[in-house]
N, C-alpha and C positions, 0 to 999 in steps of 0.2 A: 294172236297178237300179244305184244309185250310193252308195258307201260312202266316209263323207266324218267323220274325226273318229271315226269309229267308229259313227256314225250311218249309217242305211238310206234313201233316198231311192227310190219307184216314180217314173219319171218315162215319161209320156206319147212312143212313138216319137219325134215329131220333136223333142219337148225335148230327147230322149237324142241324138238324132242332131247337134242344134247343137252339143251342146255337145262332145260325140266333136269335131265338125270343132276347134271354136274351144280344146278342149285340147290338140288332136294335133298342132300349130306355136304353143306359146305365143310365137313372138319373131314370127310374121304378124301383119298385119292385114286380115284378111277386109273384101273392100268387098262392098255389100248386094246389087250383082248377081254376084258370085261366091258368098254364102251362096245367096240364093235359085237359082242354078243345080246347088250341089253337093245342097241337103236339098230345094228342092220341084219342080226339073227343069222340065220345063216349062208345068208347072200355075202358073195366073194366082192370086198369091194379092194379099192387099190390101195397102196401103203399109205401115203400122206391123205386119205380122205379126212382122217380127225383132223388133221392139221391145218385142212381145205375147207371145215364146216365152223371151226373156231375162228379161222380169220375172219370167214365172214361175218359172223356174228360179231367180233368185235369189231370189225368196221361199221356195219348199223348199231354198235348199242355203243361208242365209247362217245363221251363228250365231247365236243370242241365248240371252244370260245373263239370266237371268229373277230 
């Protein structure tokens, strides 16, 4: 779980796990075979997966003033 604003976020292990990496040195920049080595080791996943697991992260954690 992630508590963001005071807001409650379930998020799916490996969403949880990206995002642990890519908070835990906000001044790095993770290149996409250093993310897919540290969260999917050495399971073959498809090209846009980082790009499929950071949407959805920012779709549950971004603000909106409704």
């Amino acid at each position: 779980m992630v508590i963001q604003n005071g807001q409650e976020f379930i998020l799916p292990k490996k969403e949880f796990e990206l995002l642990w990496l890519l908070i835990s040195k906000v001044d790095k920049v993770f290149t996409r075979e250093e993310i897919y080595s540290k969260i999917w080791g050495n399971v073959i996943v498809g090209d846009r997966t980082i790009d499929v697991h950071v949407r959805k992260i920012r779709e549950k954690t971004e603000y909106r003033q409704y």
